[in-house]
BADRENNU-665993 format. One record per residue (C-alpha): residue in one letter; x, y, z. Coordinates in Angstrom, 1 decimal, padded with zeros to 4 digits. Example, Ala and Ser with C-alpha at 12.3 -4.5 7.8 and 13.67 -1.06 7.14 Angstrom:
REM residues 2
+------+--------+--------+--------+
: segu :     px :     py :     pz :
+------+--------+--------+--------+
:    A :  012.3 : -004.5 :  007.8 :
:    S :  013.7 : -001.1 :  007.1 :
+------+--------+--------+--------+
***
This chain:
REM residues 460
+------+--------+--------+--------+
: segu :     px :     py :     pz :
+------+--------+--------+--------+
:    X :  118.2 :  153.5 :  157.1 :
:    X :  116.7 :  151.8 :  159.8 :
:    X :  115.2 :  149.4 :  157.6 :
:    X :  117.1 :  149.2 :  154.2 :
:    X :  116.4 :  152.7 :  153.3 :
:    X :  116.6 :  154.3 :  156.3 :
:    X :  119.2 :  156.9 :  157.2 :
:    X :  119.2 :  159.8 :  160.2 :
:    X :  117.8 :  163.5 :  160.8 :
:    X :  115.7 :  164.8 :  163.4 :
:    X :  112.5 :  167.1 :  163.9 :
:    X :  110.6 :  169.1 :  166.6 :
:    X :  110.7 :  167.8 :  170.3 :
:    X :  107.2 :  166.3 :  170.5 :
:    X :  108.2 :  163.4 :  167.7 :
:    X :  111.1 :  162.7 :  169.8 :
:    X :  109.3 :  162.6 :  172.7 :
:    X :  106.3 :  160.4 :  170.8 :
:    X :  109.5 :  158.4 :  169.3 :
:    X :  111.7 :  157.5 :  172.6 :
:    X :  109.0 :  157.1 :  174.9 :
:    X :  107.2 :  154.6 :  173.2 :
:    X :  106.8 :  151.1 :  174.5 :
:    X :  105.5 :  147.8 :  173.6 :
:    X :  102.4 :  148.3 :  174.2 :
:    X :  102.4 :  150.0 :  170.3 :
:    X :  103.4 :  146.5 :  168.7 :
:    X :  101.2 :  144.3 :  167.3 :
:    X :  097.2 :  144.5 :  166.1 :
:    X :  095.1 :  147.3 :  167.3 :
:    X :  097.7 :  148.8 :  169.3 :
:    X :  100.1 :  148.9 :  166.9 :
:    X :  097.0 :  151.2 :  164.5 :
:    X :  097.1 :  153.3 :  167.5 :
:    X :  100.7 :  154.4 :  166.7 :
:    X :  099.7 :  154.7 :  163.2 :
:    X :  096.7 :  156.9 :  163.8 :
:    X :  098.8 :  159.0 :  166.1 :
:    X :  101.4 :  159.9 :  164.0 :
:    X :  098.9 :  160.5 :  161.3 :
:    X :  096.6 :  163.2 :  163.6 :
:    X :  100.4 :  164.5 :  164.3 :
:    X :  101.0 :  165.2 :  160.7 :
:    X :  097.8 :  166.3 :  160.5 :
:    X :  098.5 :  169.3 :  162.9 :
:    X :  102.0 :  170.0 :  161.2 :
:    X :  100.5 :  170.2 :  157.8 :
:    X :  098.0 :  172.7 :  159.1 :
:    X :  100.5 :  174.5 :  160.5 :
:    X :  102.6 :  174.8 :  158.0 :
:    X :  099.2 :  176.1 :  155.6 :
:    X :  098.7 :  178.7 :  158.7 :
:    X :  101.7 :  180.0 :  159.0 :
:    X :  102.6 :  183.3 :  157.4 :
:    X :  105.0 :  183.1 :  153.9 :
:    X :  108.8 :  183.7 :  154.9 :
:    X :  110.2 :  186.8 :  153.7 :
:    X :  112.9 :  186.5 :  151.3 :
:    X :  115.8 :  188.1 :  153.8 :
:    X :  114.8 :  185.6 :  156.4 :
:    X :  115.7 :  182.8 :  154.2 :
:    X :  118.4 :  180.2 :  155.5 :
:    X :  121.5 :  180.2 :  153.8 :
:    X :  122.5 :  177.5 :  151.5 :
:    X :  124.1 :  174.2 :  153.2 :
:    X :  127.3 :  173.6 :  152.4 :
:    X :  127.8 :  171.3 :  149.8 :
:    X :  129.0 :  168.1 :  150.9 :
:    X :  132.2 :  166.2 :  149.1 :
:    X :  130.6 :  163.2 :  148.5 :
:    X :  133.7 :  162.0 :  146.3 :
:    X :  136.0 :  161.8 :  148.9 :
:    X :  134.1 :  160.2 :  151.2 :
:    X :  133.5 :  157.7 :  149.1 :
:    X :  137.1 :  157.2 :  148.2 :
:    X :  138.2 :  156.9 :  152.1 :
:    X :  135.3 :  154.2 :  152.6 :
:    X :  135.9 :  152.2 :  149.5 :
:    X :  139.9 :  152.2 :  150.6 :
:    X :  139.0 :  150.9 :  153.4 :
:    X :  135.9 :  148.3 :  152.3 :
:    X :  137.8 :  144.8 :  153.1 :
:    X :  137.4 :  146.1 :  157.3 :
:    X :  133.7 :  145.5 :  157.5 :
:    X :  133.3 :  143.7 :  154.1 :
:    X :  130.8 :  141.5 :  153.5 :
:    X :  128.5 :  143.2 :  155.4 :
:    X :  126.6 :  140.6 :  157.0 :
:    X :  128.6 :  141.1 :  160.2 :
:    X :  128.3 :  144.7 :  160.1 :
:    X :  124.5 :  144.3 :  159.8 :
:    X :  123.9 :  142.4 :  162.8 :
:    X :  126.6 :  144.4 :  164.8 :
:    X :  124.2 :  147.2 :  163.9 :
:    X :  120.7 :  145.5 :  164.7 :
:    X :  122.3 :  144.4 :  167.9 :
:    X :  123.6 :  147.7 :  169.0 :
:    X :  120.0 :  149.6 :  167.9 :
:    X :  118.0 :  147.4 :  170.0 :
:    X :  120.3 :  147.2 :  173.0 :
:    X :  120.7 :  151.4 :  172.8 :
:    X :  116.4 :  151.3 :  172.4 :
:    X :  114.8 :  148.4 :  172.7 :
:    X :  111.4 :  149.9 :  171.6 :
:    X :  112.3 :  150.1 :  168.1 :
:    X :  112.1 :  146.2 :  167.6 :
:    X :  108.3 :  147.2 :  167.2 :
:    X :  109.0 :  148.5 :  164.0 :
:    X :  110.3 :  145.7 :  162.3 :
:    X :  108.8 :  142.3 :  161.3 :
:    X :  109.7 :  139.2 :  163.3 :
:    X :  112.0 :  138.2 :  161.0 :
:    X :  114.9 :  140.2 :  160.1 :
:    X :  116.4 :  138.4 :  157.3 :
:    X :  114.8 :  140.5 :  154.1 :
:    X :  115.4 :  143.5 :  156.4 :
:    X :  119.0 :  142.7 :  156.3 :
:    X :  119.0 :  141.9 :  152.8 :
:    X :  117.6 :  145.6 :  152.0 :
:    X :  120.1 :  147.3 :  154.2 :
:    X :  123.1 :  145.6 :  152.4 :
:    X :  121.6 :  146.6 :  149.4 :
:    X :  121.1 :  150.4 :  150.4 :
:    X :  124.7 :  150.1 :  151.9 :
:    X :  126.1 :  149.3 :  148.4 :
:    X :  124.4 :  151.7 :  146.8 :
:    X :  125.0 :  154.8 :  148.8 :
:    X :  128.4 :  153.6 :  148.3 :
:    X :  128.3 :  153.2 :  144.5 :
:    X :  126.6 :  156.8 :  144.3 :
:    X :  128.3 :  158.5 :  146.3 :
:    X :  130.2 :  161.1 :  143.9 :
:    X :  126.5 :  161.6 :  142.6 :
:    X :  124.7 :  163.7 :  145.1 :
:    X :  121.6 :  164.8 :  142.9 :
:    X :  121.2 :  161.6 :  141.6 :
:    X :  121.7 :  160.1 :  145.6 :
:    X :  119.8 :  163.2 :  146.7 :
:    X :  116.4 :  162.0 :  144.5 :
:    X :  116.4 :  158.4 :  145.6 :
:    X :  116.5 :  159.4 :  149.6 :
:    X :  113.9 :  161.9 :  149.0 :
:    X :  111.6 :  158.9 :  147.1 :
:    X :  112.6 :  156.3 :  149.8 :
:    X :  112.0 :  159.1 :  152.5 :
:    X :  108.2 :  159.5 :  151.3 :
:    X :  107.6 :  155.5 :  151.2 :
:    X :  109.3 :  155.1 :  154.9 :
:    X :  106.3 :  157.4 :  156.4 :
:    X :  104.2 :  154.2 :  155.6 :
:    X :  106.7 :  152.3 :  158.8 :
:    X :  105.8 :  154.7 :  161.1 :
:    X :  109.7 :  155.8 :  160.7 :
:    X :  110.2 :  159.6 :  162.3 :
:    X :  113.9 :  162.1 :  162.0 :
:    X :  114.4 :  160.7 :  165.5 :
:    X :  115.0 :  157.5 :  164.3 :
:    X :  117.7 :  158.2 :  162.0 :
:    X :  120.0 :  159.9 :  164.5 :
:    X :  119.5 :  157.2 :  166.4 :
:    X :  120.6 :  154.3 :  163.4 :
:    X :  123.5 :  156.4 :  162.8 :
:    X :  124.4 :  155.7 :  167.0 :
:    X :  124.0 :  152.1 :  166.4 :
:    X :  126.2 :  152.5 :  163.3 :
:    X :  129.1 :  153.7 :  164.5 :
:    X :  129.3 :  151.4 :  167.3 :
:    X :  128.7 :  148.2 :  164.7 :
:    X :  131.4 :  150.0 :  163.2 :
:    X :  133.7 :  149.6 :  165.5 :
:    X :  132.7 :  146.0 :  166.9 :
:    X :  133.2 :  144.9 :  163.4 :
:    X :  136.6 :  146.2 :  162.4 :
:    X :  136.9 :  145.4 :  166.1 :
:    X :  138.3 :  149.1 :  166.5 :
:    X :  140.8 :  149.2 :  163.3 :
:    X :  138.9 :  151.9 :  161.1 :
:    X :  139.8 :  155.0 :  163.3 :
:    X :  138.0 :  158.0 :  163.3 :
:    X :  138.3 :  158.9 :  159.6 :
:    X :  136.8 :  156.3 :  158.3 :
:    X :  133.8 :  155.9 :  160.7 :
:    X :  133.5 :  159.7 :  160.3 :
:    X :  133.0 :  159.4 :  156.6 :
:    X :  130.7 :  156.4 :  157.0 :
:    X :  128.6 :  158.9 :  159.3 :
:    X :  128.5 :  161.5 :  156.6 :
:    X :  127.4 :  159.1 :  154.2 :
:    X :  124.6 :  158.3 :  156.3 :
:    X :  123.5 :  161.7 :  157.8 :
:    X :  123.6 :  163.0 :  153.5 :
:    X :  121.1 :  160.3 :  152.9 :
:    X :  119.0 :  161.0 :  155.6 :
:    X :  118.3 :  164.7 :  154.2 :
:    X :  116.9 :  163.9 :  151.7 :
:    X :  114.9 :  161.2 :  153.5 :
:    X :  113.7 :  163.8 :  155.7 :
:    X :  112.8 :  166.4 :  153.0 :
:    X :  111.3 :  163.5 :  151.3 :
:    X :  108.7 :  162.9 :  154.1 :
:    X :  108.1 :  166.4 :  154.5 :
:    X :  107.4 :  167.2 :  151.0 :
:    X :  104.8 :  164.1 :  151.2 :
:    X :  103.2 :  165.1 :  154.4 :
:    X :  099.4 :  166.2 :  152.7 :
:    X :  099.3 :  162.6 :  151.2 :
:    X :  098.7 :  159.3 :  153.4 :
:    X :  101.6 :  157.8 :  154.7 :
:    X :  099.8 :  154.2 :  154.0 :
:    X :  096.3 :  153.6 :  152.0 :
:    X :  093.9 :  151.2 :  153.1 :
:    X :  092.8 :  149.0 :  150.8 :
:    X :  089.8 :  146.0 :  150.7 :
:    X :  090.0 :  142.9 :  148.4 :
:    X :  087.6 :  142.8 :  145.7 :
:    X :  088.3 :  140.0 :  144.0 :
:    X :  090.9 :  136.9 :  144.2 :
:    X :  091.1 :  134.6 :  141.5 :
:    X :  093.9 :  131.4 :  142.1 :
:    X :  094.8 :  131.4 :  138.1 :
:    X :  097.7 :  128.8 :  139.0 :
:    X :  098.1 :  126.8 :  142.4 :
:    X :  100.9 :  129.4 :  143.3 :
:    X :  099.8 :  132.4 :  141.4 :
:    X :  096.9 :  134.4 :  142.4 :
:    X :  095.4 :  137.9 :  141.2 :
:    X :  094.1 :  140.6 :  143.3 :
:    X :  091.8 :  143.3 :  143.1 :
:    X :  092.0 :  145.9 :  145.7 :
:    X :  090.1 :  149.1 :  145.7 :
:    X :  091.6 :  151.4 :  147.7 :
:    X :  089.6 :  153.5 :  150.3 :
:    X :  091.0 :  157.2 :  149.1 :
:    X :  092.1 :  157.9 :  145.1 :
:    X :  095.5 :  156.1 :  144.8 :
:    X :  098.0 :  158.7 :  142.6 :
:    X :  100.6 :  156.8 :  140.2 :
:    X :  101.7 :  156.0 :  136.7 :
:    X :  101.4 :  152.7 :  134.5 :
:    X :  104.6 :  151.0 :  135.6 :
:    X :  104.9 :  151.6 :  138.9 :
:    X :  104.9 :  149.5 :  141.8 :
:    X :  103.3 :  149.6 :  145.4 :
:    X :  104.4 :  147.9 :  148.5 :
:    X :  101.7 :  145.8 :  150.2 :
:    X :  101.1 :  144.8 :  153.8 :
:    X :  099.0 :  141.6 :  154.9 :
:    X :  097.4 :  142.1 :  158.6 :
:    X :  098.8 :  138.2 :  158.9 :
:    X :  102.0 :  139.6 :  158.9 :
:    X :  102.4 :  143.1 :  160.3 :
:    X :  105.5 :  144.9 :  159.4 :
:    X :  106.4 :  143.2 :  156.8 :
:    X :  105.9 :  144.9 :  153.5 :
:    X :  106.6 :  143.3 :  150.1 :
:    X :  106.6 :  144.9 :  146.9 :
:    X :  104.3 :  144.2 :  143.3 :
:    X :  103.7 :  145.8 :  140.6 :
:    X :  100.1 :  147.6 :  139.9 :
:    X :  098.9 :  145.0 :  137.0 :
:    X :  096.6 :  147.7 :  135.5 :
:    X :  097.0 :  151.4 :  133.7 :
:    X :  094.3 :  153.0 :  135.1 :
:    X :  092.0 :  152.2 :  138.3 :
:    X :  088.7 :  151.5 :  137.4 :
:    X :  086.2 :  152.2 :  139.9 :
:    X :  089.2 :  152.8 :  142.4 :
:    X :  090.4 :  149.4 :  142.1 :
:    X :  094.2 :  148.3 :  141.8 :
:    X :  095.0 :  145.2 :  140.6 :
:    X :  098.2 :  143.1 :  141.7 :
:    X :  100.0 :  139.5 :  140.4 :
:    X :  101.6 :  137.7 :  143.2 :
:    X :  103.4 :  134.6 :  142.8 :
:    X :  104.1 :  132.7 :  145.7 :
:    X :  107.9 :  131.9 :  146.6 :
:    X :  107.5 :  130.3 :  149.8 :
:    X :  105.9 :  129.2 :  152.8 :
:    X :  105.1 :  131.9 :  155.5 :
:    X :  105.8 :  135.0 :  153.7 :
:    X :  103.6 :  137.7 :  152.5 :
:    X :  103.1 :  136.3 :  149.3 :
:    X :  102.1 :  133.2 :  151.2 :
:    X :  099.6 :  135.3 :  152.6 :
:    X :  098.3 :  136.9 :  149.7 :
:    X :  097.9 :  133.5 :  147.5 :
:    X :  096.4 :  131.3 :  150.0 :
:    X :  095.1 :  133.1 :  152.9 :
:    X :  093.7 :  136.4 :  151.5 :
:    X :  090.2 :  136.6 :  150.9 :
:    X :  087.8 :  139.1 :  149.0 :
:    X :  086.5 :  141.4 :  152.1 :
:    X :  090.2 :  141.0 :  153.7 :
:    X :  092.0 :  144.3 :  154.4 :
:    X :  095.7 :  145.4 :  153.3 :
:    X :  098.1 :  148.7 :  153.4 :
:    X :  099.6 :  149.7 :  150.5 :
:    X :  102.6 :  152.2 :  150.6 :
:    X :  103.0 :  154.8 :  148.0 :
:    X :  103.4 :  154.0 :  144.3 :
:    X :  107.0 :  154.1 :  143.6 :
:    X :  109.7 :  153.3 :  140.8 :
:    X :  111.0 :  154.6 :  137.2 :
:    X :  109.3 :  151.9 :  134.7 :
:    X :  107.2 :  154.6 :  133.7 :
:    X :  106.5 :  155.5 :  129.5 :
:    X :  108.4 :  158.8 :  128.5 :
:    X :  106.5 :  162.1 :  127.8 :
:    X :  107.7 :  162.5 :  124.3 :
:    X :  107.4 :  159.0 :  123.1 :
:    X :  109.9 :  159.5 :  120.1 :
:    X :  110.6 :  156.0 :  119.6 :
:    X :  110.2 :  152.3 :  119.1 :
:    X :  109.6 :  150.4 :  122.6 :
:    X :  110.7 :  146.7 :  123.6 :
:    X :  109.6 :  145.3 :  126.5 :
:    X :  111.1 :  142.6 :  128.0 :
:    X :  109.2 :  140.3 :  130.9 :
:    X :  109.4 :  137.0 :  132.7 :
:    X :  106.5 :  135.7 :  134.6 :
:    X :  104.9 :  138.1 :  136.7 :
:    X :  107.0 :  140.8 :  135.1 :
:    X :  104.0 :  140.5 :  132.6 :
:    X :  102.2 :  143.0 :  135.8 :
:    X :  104.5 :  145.7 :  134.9 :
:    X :  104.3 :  145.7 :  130.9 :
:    X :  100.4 :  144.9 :  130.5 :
:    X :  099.8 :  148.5 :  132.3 :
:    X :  102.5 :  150.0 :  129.4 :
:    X :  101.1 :  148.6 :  127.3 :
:    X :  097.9 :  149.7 :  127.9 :
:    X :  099.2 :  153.0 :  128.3 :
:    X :  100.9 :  152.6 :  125.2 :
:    X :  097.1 :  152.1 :  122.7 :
:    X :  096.5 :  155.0 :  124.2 :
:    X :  099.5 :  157.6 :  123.4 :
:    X :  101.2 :  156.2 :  121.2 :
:    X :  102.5 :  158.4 :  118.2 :
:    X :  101.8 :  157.3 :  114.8 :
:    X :  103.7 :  155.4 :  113.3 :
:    X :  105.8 :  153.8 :  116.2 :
:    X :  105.8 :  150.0 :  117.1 :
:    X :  106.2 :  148.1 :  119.9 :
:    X :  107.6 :  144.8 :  120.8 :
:    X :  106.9 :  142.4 :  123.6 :
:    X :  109.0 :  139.2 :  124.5 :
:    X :  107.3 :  137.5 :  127.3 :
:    X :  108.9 :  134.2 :  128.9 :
:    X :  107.5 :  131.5 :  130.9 :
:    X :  108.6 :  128.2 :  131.6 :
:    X :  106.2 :  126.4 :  130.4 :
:    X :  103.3 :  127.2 :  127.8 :
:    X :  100.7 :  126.9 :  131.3 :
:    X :  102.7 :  129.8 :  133.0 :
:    X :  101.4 :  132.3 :  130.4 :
:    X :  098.7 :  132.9 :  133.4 :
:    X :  097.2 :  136.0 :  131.2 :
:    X :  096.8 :  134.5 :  127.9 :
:    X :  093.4 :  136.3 :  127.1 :
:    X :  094.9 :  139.6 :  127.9 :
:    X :  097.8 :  139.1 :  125.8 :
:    X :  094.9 :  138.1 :  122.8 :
:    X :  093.1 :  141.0 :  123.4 :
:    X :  096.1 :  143.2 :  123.2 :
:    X :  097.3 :  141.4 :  119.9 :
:    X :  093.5 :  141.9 :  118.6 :
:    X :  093.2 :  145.4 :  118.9 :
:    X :  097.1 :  146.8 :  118.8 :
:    X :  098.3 :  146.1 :  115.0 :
:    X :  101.7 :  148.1 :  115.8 :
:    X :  102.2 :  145.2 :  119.1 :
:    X :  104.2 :  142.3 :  117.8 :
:    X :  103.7 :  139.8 :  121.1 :
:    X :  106.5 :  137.1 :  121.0 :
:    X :  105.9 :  134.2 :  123.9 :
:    X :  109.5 :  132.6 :  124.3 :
:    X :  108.8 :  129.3 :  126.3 :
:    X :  111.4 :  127.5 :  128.1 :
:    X :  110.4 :  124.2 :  128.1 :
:    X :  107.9 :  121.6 :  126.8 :
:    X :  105.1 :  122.0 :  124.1 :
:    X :  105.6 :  125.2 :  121.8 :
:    X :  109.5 :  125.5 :  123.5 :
:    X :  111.1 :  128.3 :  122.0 :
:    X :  114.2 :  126.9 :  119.3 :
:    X :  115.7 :  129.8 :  119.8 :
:    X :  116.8 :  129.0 :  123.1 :
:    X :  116.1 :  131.8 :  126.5 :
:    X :  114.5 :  134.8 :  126.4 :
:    X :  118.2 :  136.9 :  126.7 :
:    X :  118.7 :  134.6 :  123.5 :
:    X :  115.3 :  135.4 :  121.5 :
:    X :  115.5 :  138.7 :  122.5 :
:    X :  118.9 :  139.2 :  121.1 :
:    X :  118.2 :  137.2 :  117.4 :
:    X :  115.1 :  138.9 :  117.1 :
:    X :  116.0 :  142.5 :  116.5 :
:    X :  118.4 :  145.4 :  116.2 :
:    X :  117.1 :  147.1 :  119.6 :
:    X :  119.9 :  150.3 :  119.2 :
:    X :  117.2 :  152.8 :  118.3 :
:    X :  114.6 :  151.2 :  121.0 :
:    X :  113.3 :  152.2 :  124.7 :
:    X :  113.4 :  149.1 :  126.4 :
:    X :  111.2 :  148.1 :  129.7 :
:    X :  112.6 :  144.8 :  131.3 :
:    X :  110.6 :  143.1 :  134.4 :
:    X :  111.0 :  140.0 :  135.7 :
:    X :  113.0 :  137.9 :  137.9 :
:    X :  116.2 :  139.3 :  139.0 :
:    X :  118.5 :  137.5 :  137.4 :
:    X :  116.5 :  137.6 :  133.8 :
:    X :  116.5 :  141.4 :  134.6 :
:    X :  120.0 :  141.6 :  135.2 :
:    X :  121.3 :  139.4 :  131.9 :
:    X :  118.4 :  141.1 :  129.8 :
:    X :  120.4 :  144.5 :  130.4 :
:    X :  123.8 :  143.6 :  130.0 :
:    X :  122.9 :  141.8 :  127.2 :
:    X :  120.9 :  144.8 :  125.3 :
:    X :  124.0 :  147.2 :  126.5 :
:    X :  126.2 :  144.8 :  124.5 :
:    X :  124.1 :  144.9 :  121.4 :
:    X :  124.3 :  148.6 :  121.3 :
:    X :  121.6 :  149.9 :  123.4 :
:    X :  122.5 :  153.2 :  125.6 :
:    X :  121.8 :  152.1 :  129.2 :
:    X :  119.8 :  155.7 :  129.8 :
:    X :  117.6 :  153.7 :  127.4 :
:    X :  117.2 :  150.6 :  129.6 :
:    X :  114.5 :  151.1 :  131.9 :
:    X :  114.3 :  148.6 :  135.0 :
:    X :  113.3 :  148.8 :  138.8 :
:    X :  116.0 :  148.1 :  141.2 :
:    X :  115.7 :  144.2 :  142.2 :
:    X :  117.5 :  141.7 :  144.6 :
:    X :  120.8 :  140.6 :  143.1 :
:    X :  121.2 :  143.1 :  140.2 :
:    X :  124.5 :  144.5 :  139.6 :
:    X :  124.8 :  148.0 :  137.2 :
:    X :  124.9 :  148.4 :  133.9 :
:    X :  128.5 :  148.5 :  131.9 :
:    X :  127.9 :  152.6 :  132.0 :
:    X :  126.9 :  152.3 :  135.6 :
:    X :  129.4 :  149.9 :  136.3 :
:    X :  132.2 :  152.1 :  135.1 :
:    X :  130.6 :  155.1 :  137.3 :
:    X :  130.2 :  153.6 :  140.4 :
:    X :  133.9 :  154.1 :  141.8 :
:    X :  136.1 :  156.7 :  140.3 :
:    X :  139.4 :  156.1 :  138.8 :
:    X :  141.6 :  154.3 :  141.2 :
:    X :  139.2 :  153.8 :  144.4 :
:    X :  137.3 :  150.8 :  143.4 :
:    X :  138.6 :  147.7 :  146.2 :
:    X :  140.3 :  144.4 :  144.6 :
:    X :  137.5 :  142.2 :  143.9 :
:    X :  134.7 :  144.5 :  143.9 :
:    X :  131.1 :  143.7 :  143.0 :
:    X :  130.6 :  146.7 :  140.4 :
+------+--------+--------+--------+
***
């Protein structure tokens, strides 16, 4: 939890050695592909080790850890929440304390720390909220743990984030938790970063990072632009995933979009970026990223992928670029879909000019006679009388029976899913990626604190 998902553990010697001896002479450019390249050529020799070496016997085989009472950690943390609550204080106690304790490690991190800090409030809270849940925490550290390889992050690191969080513990209760609190905080921490650990293990014969060349990059609106990137080794993931990208213009600094396409034809991926702002990565990728132009892309990650059995009807849901998540299910979709089953698609815009993918959408309508495609447009010509999306969506259908997919801006995401769990629909049933600002389901809601241990005021 070094960055927002990283948490500590520790390897052999030489990555330690590799890890706190490093200086700046690693950050930045060329230098900074020099660390890359050496970690890699180190996993290299640990993966072939690992293939060498002889199969344990069974009665060699360590025992089984202890299991860890995540429940009543959780419960001495959340008593005690108001201490170091909100965490924007305890964040930069932390930052502060991890630099001063190893001042390499700034090298990891992009000049600006204010998304970084952003993630790790997020990861905070939901550690937190998932605490009595240990498989289900268990499989998101082990998925975050593969994507971290692509920072450069090693076990090392971890133990030494868990240093700089006890100390921003302290600094900002200003020394009122006492040991049983900060030791449970601790716990949390060193949980998670098992399974981050195992996660990058369990990755370590696929690329921590793929390199990827531009293609094609067409401006389809003055702050929207589409990419195709064709990556330089076969690129492994499902229609509905998402891959984080990296601009050379801005090293360290990773931002995540969703793969705009089912399958990659001729190795090429494609990607929607919208831009948000000046100076940021999708600054970069709009308006200074041209075909030829080199980017990282970490592994594909997240859960918007179609079931095995598809057994029922399937709604999407999506609001601008959202539409890069449900073309590539939808694509995926002609092509398995049992006979018989429909599929709805409500996609907003603002305006009837931020449909950016209209003869995609025609095609699809063309050739999919099961695909009912329902624009909703906020404002101007062809506005929708039904009022919002969250609106149309709900007149439009009885969605009980349904799979839904929802994509889109965070807070369209967020009302989307309360407002489908409302109208019936099982929240196991409501598929969506974790984004900035969205709170849990009314199921997840009622599971994140047990009975009695959520704080006044909570956030659930």
């Amino acid at each position: 939890m070094i960055t927002p998902n990283h948490v500590p553990g520790r390897r052999a010697h030489e990555e330690s050695t590799i890890d706190i001896n490093c200086d700046s002479s690693t950050r930045g450019g060329a230098k900074g592909d020099d660390y890359h390249a050496l970690l890699a050529r180190q996993d290299a020799m640990r993966l072939r080790d690992r293939l060498l070496a002889p199969a344990r016997p069974t009665s060699t085989a360590r025992p089984p850890r202890r299991a860890y009472d995540g429940a009543a950690d959780q419960q001495v943390i959340v008593r005690n929440l108001a201490l170091v609550t909100p965490f924007g204080d305890l964040i930069a106690h932390l930052y502060d304390a991890l630099f001063e304790q190893h001042p390499y490690l700034r090298q990891l991190f992009p000049d600006s720390m204010e998304f970084q800090r952003g993630h790790l409030e997020r990861a905070f809270w939901y550690l937190i909220e998932h605490l009595h849940e240990p498989e289900e925490l268990t499989a998101f550290c082990v998925r975050l743990g593969r994507d971290h390889r692509k920072l450069g992050v090693r076990p090392v690191h971890y133990e030494v984030f868990a240093s700089a969080l006890a100390e921003a513990l302290h600094r900002s209760a200003r020394g009122a938790l006492g040991p049983e609190v900060e030791q449970a905080w601790l716990r949390m921490v060193r949980f998670a970063a098992a399974g981050m650990v195992a996660g990058s293990d369990d990755a370590l014969a696929e690329p921590a990072a793929w390199s990827g060349t531009v293609t094609s990059h067409q401006l389809r609106r003055p702050d929207l632009a589409v990419l195709r990137v064709r990556t330089a080794e076969p690129y492994p993931y499902r229609p509905g995933q998402y891959a984080s990208l990296e601009s050379p213009l801005l090293q360290h600094t990773w931002r995540p979009y969703s793969i705009a396409c089912a399958w990659a034809a001729e190795g090429e991926l494609e990607f929607h970026v919208r831009r948000t702002g000046s100076g940021g990565v999708s600054d970069a990728l709009t308006l200074r990223t041209r075909v030829g132009d080199t980017l990282r892309l970490g592994p594909a990650q997240g859960a918007m992928a179609l079931d095995d059995e598809l057994s029922r009807d399937v709604l999407i849901v999506a609001g601008g670029t959202g539409w890069a998540t449900a073309r590539p299910l939808l694509e995926e979709l002609a092509a398995r879909r049992a006979p018989g089953r429909r599929a709805h698609l409500f996609l907003g815009a603002r305006t009837a000019e931020d449909l950016y993918d209209a003869p995609a959408l025609a095609r699809l309508e063309k050739r999919c006679p099961w695909l009912r495609i329902v624009p909703v447009i906020g404002e101007g010509p062809g506005a929708s009388v039904e009022g919002s999306l969250v609106e149309t969506v709900a007149r439009q259908g009885n969605w009980a029976d349904h799979v839904a997919y929802v994509s889109g801006p965070p807070a369209m995401v967020t009302a989307v899913a309360w407002r489908l769990a409302g109208l019936g629909l099982p929240a196991d049933r409501i598929r969506h990626d974790p984004v900035a600002g969205t709170v849990p389901l009314p199921s997840r809601a009622d599971a994140a604190w047990p009975a009695g241990s959520a704080p006044e005021g909570a956030q659930v």
